[in-house]
mmJSON file of the N, C-alpha and C atoms, coordinates in Angstrom:
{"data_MODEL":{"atom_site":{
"group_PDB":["ATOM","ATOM","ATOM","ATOM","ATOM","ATOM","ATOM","ATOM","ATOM","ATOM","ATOM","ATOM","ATOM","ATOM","ATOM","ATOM","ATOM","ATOM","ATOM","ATOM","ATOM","ATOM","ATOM","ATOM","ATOM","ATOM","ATOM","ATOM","ATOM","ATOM","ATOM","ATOM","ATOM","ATOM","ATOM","ATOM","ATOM","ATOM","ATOM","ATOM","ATOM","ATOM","ATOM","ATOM","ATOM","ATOM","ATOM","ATOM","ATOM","ATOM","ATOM","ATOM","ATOM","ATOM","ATOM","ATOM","ATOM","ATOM","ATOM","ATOM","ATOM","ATOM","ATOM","ATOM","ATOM","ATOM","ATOM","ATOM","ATOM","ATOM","ATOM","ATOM","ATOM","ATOM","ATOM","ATOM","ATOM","ATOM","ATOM","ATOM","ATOM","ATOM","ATOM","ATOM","ATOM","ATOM","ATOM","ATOM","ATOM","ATOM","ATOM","ATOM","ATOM","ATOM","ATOM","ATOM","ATOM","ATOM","ATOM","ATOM","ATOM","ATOM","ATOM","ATOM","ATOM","ATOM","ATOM","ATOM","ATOM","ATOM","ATOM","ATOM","ATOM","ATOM","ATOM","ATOM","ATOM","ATOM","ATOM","ATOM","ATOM","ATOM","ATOM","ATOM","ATOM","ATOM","ATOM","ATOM","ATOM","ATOM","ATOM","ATOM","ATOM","ATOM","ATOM","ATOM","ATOM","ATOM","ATOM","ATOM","ATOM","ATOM","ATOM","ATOM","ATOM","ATOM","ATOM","ATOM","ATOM","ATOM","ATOM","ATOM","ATOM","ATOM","ATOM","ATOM","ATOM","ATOM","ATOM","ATOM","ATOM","ATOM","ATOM","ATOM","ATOM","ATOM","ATOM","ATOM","ATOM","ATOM","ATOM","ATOM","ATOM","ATOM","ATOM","ATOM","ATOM","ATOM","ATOM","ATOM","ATOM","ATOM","ATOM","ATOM","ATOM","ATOM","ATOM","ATOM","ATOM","ATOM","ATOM","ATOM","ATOM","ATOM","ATOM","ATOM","ATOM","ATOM","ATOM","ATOM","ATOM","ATOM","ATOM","ATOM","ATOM","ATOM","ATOM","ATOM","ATOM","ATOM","ATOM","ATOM","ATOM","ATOM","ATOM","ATOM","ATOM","ATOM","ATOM","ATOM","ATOM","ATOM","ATOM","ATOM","ATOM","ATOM","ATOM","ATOM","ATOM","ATOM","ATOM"],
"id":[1,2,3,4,5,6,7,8,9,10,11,12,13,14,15,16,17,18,19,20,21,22,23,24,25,26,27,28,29,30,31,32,33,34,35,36,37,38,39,40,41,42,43,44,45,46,47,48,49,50,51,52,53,54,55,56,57,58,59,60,61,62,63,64,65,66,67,68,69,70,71,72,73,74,75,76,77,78,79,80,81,82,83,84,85,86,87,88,89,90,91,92,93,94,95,96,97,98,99,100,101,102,103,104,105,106,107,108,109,110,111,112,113,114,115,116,117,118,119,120,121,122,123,124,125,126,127,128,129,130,131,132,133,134,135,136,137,138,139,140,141,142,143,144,145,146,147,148,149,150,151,152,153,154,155,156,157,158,159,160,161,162,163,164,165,166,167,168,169,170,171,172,173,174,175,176,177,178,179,180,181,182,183,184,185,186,187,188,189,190,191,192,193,194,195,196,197,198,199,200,201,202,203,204,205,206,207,208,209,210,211,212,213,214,215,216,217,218,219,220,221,222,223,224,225,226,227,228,229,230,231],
"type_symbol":["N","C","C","N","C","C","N","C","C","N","C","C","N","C","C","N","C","C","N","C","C","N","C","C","N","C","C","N","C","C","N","C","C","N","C","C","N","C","C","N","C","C","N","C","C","N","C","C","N","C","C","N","C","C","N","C","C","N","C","C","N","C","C","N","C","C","N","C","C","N","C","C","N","C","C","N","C","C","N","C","C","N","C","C","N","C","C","N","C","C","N","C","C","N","C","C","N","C","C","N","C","C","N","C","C","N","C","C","N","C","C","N","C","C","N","C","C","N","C","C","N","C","C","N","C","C","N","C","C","N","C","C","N","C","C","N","C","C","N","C","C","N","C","C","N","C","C","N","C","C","N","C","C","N","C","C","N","C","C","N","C","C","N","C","C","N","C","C","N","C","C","N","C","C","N","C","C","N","C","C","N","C","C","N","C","C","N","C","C","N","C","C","N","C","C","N","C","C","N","C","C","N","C","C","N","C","C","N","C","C","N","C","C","N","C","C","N","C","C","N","C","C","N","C","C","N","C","C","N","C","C"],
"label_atom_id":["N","CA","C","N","CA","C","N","CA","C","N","CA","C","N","CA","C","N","CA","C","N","CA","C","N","CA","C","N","CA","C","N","CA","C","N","CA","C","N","CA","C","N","CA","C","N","CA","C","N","CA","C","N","CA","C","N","CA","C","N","CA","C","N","CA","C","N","CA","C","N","CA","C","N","CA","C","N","CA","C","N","CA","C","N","CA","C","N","CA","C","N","CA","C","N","CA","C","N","CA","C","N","CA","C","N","CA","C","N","CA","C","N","CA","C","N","CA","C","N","CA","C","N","CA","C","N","CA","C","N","CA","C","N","CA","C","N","CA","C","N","CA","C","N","CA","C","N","CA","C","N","CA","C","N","CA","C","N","CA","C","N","CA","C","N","CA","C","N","CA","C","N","CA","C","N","CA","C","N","CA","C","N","CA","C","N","CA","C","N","CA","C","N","CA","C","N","CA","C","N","CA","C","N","CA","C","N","CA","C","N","CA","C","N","CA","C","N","CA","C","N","CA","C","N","CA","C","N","CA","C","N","CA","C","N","CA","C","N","CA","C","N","CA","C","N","CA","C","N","CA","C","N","CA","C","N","CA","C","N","CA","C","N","CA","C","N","CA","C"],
"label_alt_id":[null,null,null,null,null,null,null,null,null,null,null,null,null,null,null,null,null,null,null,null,null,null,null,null,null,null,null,null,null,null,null,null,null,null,null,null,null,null,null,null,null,null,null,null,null,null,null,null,null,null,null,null,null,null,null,null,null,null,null,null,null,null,null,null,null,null,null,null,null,null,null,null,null,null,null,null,null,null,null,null,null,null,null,null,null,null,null,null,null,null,null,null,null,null,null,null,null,null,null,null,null,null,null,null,null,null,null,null,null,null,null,null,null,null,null,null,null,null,null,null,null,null,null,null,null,null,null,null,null,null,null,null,null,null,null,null,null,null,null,null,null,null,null,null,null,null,null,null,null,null,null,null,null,null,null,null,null,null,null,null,null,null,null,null,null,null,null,null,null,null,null,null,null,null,null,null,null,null,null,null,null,null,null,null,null,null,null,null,null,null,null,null,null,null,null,null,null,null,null,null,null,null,null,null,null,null,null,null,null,null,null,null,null,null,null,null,null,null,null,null,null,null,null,null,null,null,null,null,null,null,null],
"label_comp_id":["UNK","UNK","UNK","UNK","UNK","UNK","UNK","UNK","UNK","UNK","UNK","UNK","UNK","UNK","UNK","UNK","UNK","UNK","UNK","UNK","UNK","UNK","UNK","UNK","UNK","UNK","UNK","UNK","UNK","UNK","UNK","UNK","UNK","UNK","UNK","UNK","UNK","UNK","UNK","UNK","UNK","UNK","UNK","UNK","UNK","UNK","UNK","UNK","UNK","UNK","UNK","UNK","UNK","UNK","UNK","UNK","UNK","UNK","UNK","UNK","UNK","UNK","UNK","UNK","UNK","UNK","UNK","UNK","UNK","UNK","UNK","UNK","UNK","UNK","UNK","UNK","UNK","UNK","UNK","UNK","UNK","UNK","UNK","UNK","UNK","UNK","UNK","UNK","UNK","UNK","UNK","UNK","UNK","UNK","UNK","UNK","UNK","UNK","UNK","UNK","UNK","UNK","UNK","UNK","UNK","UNK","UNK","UNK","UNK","UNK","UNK","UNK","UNK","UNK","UNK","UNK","UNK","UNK","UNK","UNK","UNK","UNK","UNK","UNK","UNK","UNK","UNK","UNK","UNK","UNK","UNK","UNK","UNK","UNK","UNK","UNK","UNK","UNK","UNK","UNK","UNK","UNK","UNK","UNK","UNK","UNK","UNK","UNK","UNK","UNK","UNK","UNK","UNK","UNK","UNK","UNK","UNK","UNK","UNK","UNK","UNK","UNK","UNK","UNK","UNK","UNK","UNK","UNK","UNK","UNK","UNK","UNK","UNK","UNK","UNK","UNK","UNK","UNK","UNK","UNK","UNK","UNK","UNK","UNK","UNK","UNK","UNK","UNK","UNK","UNK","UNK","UNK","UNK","UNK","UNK","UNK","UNK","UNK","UNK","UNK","UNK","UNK","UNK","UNK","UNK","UNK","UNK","UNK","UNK","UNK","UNK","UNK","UNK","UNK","UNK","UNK","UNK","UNK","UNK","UNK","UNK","UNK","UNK","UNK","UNK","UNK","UNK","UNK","UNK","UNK","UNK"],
"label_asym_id":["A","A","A","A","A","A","A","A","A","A","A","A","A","A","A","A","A","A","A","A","A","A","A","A","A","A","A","A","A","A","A","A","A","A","A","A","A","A","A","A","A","A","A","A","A","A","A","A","A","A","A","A","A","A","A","A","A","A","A","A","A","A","A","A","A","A","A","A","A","A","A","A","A","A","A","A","A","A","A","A","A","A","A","A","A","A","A","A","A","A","A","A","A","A","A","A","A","A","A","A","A","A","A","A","A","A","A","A","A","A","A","A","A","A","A","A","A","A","A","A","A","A","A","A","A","A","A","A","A","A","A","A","A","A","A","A","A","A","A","A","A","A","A","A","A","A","A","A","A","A","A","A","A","A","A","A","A","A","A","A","A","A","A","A","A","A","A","A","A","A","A","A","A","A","A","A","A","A","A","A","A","A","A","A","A","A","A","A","A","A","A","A","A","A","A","A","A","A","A","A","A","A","A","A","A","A","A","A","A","A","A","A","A","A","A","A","A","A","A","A","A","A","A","A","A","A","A","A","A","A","A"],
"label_entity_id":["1","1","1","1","1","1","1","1","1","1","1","1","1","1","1","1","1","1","1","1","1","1","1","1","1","1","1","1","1","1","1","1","1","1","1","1","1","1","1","1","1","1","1","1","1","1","1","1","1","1","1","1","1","1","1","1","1","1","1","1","1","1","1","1","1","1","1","1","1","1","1","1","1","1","1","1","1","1","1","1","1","1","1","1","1","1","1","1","1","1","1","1","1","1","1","1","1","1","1","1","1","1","1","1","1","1","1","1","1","1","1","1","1","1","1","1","1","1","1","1","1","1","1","1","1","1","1","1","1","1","1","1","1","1","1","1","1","1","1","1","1","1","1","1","1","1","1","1","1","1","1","1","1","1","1","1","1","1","1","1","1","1","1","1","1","1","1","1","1","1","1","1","1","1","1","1","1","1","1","1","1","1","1","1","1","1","1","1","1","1","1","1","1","1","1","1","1","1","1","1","1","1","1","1","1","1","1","1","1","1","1","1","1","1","1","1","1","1","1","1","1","1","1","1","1","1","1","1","1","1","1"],
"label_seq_id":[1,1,1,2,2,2,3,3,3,4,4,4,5,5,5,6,6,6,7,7,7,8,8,8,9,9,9,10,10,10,11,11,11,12,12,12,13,13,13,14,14,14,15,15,15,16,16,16,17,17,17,18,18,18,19,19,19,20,20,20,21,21,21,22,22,22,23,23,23,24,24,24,25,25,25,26,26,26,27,27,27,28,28,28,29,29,29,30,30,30,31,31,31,32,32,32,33,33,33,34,34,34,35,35,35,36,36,36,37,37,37,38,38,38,39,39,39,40,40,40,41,41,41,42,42,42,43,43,43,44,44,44,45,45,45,46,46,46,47,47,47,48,48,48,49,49,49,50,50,50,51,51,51,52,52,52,53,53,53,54,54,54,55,55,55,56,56,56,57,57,57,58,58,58,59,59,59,60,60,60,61,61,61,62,62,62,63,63,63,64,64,64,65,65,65,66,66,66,67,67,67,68,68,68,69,69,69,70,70,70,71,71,71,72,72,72,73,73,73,74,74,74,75,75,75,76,76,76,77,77,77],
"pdbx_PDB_ins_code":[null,null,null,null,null,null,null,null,null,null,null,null,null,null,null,null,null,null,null,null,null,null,null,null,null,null,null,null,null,null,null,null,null,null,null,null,null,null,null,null,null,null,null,null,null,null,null,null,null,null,null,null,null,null,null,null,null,null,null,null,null,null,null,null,null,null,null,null,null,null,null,null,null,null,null,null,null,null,null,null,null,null,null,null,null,null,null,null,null,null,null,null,null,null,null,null,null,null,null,null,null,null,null,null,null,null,null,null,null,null,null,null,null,null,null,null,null,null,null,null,null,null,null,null,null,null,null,null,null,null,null,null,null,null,null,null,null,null,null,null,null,null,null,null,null,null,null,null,null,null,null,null,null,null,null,null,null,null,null,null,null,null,null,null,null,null,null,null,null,null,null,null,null,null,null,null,null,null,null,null,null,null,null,null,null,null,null,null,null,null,null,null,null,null,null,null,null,null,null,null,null,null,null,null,null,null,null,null,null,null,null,null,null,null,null,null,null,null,null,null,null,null,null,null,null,null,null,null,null,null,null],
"Cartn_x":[-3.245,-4.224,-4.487,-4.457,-4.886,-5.977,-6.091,-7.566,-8.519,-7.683,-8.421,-8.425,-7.649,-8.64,-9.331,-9.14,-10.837,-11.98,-11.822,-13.136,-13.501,-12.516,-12.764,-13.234,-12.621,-13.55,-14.472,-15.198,-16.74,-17.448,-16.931,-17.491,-18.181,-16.745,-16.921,-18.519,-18.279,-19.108,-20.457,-20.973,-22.043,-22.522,-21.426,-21.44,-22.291,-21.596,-22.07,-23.077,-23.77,-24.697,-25.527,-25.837,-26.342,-26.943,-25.909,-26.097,-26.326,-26.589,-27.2,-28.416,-29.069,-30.167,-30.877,-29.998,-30.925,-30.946,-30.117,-30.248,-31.211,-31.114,-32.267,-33.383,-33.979,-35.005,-35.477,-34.786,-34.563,-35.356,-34.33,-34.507,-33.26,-32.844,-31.866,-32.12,-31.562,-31.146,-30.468,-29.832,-29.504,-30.4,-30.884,-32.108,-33.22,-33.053,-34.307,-34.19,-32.976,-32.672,-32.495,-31.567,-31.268,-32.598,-33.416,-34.602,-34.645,-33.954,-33.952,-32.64,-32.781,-31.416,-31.053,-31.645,-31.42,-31.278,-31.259,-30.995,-29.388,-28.724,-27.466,-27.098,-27.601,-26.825,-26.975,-27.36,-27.846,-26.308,-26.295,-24.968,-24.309,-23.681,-22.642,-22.165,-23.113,-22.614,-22.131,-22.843,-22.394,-21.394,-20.865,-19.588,-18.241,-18.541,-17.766,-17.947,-18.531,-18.1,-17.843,-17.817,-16.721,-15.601,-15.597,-13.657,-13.208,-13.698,-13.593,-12.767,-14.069,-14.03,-12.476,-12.081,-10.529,-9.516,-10.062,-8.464,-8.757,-9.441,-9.143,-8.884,-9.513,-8.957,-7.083,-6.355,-5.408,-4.507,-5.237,-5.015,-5.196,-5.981,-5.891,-4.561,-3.885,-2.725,-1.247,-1.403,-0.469,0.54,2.546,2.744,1.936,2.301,1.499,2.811,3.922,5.223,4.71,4.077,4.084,2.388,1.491,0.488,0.489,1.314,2.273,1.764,1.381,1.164,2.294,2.822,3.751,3.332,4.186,3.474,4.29,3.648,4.44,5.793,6.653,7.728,7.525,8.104,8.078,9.543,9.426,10.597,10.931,12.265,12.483,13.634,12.804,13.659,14.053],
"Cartn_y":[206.939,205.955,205.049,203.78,202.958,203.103,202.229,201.804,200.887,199.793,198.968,199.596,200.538,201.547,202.555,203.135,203.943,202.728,202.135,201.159,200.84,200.428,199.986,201.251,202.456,203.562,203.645,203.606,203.927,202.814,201.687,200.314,200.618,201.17,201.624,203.0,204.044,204.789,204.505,203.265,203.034,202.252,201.361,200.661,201.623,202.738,203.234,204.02,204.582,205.127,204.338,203.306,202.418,201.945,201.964,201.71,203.222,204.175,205.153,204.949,204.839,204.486,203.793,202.614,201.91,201.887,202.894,203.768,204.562,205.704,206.706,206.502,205.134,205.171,203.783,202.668,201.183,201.016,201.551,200.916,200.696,199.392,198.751,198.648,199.78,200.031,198.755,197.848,197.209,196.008,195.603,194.727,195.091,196.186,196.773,196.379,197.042,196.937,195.596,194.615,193.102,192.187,192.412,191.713,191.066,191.705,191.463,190.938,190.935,190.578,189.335,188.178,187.195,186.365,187.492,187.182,187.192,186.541,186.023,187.041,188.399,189.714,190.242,190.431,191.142,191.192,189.822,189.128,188.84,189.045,189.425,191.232,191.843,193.268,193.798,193.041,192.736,192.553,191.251,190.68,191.661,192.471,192.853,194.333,194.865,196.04,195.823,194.922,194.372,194.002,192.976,193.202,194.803,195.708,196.756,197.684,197.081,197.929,197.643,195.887,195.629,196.562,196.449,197.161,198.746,199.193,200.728,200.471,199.434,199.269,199.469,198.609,198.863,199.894,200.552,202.112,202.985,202.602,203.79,203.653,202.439,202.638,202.85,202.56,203.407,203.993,203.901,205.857,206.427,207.473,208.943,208.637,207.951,208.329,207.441,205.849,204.821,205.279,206.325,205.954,206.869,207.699,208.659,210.394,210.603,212.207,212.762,213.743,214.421,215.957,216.606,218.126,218.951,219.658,220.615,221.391,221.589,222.144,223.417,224.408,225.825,226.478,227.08,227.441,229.281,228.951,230.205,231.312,231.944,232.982,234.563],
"Cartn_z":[203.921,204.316,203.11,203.246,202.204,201.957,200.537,200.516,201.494,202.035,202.995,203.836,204.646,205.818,205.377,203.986,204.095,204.146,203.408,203.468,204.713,205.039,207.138,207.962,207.376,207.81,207.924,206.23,205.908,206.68,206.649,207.347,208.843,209.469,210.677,210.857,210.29,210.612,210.111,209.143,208.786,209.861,210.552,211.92,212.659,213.237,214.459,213.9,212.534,212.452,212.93,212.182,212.589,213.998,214.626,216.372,216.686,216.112,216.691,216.619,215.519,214.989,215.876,216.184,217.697,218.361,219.115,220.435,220.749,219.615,219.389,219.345,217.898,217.694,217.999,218.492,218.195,216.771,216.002,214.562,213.754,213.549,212.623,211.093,210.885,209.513,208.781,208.608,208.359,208.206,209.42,209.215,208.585,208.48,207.695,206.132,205.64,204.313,203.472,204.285,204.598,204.881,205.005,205.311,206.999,208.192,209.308,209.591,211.188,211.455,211.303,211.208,210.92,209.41,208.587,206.945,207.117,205.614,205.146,205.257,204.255,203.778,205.184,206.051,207.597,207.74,208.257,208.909,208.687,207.174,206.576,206.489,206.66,206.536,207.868,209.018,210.261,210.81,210.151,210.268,209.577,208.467,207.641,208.816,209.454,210.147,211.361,212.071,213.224,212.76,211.245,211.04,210.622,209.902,209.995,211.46,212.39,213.556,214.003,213.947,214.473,213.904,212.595,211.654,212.256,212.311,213.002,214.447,215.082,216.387,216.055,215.542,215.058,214.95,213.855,213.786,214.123,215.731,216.797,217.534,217.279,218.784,217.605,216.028,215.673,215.508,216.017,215.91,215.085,215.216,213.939,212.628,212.919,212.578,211.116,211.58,210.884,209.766,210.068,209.58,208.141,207.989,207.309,207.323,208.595,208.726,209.632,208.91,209.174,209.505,210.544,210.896,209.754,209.534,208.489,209.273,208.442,208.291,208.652,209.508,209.939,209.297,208.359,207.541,208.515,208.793,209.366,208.687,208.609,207.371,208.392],
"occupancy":[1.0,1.0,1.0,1.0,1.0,1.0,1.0,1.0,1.0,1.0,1.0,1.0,1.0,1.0,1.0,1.0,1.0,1.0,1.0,1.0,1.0,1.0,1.0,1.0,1.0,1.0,1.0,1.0,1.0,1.0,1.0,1.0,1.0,1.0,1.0,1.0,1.0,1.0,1.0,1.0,1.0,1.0,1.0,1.0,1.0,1.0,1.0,1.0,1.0,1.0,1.0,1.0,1.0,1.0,1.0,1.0,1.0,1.0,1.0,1.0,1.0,1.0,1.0,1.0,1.0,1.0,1.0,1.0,1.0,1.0,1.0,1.0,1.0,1.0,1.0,1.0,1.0,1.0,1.0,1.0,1.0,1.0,1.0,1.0,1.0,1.0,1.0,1.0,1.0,1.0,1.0,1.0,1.0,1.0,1.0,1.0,1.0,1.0,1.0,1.0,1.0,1.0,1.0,1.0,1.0,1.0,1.0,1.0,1.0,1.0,1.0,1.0,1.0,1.0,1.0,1.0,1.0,1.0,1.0,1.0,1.0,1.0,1.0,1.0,1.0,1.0,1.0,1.0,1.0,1.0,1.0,1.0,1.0,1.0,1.0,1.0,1.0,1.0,1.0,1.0,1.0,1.0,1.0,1.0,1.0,1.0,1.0,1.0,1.0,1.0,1.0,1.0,1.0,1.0,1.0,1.0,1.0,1.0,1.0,1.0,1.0,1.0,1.0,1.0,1.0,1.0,1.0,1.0,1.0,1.0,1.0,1.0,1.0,1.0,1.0,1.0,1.0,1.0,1.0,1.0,1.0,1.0,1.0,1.0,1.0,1.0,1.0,1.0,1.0,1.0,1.0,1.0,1.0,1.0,1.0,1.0,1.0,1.0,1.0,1.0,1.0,1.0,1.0,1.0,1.0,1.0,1.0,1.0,1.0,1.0,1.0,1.0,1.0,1.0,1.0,1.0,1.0,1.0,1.0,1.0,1.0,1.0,1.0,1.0,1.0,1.0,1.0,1.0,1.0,1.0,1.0],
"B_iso_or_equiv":[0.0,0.0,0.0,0.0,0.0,0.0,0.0,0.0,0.0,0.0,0.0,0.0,0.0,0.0,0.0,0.0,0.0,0.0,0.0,0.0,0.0,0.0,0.0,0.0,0.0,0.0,0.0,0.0,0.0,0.0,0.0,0.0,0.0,0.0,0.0,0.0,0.0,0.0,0.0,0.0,0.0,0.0,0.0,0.0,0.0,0.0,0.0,0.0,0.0,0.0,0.0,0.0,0.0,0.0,0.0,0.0,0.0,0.0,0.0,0.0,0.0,0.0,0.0,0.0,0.0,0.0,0.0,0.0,0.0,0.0,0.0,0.0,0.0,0.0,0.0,0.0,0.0,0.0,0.0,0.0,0.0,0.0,0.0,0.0,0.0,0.0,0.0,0.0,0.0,0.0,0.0,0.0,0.0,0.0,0.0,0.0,0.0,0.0,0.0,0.0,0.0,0.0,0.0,0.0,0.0,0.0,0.0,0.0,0.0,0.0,0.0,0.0,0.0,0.0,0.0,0.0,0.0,0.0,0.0,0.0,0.0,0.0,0.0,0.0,0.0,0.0,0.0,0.0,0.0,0.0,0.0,0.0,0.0,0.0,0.0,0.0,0.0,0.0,0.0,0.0,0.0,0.0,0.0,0.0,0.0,0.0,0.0,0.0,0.0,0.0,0.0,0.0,0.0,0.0,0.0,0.0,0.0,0.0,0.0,0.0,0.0,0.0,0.0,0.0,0.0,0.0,0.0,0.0,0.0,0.0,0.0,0.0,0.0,0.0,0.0,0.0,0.0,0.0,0.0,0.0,0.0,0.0,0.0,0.0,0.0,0.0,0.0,0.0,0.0,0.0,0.0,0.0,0.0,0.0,0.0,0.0,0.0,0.0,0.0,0.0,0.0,0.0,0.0,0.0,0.0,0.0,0.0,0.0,0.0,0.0,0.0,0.0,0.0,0.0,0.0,0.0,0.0,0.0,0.0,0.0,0.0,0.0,0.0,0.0,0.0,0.0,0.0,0.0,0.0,0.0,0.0],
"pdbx_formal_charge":[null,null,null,null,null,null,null,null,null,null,null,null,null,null,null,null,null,null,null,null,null,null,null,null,null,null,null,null,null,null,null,null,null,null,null,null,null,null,null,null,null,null,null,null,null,null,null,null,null,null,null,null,null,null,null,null,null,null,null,null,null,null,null,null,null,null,null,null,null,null,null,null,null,null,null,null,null,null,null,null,null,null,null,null,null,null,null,null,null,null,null,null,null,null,null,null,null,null,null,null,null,null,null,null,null,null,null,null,null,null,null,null,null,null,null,null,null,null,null,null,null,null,null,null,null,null,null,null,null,null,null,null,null,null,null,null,null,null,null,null,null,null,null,null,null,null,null,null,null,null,null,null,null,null,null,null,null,null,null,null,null,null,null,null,null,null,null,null,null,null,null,null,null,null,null,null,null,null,null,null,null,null,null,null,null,null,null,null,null,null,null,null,null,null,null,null,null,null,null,null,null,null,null,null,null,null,null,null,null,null,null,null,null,null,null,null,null,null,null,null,null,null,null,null,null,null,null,null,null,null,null],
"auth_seq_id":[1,1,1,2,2,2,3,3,3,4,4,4,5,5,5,6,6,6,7,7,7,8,8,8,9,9,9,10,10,10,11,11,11,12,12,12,13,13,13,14,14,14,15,15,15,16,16,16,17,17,17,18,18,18,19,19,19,20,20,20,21,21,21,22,22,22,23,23,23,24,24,24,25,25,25,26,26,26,27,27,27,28,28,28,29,29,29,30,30,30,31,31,31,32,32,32,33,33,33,34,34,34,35,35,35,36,36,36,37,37,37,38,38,38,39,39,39,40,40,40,41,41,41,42,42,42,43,43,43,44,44,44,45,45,45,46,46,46,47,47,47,48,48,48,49,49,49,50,50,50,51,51,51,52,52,52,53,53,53,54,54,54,55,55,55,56,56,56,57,57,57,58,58,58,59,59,59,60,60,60,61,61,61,62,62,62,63,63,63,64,64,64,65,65,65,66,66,66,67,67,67,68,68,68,69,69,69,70,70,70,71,71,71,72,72,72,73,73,73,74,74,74,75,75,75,76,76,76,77,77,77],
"auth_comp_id":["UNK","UNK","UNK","UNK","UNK","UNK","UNK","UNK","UNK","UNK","UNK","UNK","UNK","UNK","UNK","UNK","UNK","UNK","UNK","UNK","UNK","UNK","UNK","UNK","UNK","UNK","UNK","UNK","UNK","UNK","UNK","UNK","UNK","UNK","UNK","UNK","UNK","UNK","UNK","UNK","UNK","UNK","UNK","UNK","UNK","UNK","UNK","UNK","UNK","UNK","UNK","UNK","UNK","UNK","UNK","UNK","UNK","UNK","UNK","UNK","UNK","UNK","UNK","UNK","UNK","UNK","UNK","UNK","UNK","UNK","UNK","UNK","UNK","UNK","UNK","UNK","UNK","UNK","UNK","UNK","UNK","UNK","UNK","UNK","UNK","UNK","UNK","UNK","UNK","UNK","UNK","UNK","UNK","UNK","UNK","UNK","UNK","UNK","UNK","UNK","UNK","UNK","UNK","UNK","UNK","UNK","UNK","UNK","UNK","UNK","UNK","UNK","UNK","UNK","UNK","UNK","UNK","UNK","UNK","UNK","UNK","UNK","UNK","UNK","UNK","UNK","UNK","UNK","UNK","UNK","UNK","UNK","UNK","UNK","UNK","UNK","UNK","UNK","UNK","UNK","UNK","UNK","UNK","UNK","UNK","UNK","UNK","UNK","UNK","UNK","UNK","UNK","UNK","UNK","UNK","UNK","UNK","UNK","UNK","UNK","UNK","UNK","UNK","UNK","UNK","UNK","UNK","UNK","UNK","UNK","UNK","UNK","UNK","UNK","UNK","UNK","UNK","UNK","UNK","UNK","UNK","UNK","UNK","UNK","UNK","UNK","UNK","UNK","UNK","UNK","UNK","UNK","UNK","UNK","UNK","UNK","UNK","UNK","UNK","UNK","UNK","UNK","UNK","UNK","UNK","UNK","UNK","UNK","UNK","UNK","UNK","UNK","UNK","UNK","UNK","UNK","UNK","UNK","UNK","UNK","UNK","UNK","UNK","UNK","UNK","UNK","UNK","UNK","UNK","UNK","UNK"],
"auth_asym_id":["A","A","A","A","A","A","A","A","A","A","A","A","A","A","A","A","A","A","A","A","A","A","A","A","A","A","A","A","A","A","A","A","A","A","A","A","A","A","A","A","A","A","A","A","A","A","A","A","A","A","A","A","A","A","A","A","A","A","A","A","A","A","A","A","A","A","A","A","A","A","A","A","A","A","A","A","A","A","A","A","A","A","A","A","A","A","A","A","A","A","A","A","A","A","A","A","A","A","A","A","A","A","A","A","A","A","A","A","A","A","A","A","A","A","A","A","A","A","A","A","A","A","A","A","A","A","A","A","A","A","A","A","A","A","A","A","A","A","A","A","A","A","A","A","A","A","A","A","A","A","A","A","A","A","A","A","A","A","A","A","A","A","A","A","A","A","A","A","A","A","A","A","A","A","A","A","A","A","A","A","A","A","A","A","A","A","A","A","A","A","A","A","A","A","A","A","A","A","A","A","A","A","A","A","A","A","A","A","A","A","A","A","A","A","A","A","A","A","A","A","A","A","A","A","A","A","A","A","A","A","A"],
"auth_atom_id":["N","CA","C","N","CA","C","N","CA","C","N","CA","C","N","CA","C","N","CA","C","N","CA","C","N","CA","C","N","CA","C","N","CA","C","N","CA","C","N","CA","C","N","CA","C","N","CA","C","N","CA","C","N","CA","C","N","CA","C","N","CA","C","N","CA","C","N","CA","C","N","CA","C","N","CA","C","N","CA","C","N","CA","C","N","CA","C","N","CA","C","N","CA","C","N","CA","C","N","CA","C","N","CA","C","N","CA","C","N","CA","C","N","CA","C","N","CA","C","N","CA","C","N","CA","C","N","CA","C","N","CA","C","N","CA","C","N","CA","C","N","CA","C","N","CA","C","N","CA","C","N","CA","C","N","CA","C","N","CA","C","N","CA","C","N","CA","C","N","CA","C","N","CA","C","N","CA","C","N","CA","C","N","CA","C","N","CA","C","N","CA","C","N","CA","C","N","CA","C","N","CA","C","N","CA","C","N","CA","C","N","CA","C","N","CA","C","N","CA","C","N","CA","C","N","CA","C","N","CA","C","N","CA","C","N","CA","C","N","CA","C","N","CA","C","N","CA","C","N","CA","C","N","CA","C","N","CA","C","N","CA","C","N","CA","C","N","CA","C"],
"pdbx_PDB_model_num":[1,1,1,1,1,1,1,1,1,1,1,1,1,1,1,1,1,1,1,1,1,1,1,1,1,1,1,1,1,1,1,1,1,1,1,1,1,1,1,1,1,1,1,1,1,1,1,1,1,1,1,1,1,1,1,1,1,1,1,1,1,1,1,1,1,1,1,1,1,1,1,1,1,1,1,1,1,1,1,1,1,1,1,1,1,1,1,1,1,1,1,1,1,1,1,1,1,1,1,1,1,1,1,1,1,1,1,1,1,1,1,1,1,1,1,1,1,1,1,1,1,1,1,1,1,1,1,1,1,1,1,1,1,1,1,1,1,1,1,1,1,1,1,1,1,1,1,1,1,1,1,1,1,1,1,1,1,1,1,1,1,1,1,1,1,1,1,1,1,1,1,1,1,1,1,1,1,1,1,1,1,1,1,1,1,1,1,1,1,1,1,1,1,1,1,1,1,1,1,1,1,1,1,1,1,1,1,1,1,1,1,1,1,1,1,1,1,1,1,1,1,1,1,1,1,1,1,1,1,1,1]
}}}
């Protein structure tokens, strides 16, 4: 895994904590921290975990062949 998909990872799951957060409690963490949803930094951290979300969109459809996990070897003796 590269570096630009862990990052798009962490991106991603701070994403959906997030949208848990305002499911559960309707409270946006992000707007909170950002000074609301309508601040610069809001909607830039926003923007940066929907492109996130594409690149794993991405790397859900994948082969397994291309993303480089291989099943281990069964050595028969």
């Amino acid at each position: 895994m590269s570096t630009l998909q862990r990052i798009a990872l962490l991106l991603t799951v701070i994403g959906a904590l997030n949208w848990g957060l305002i499911g559960f409690f309707r409270f946006d963490l992000v707007a909170a921290i950002f000074g609301g949803q309508a601040s610069a930094f809001a909607r830039i951290v926003y923007a940066l975990v929907g492109i996130a979300g594409l690149i794993n969109l991405v790397l859900l459809f994948k082969p397994t062949e291309e993303l480089g996990r291989t099943e281990p070897k069964m050595s028969r003796t």
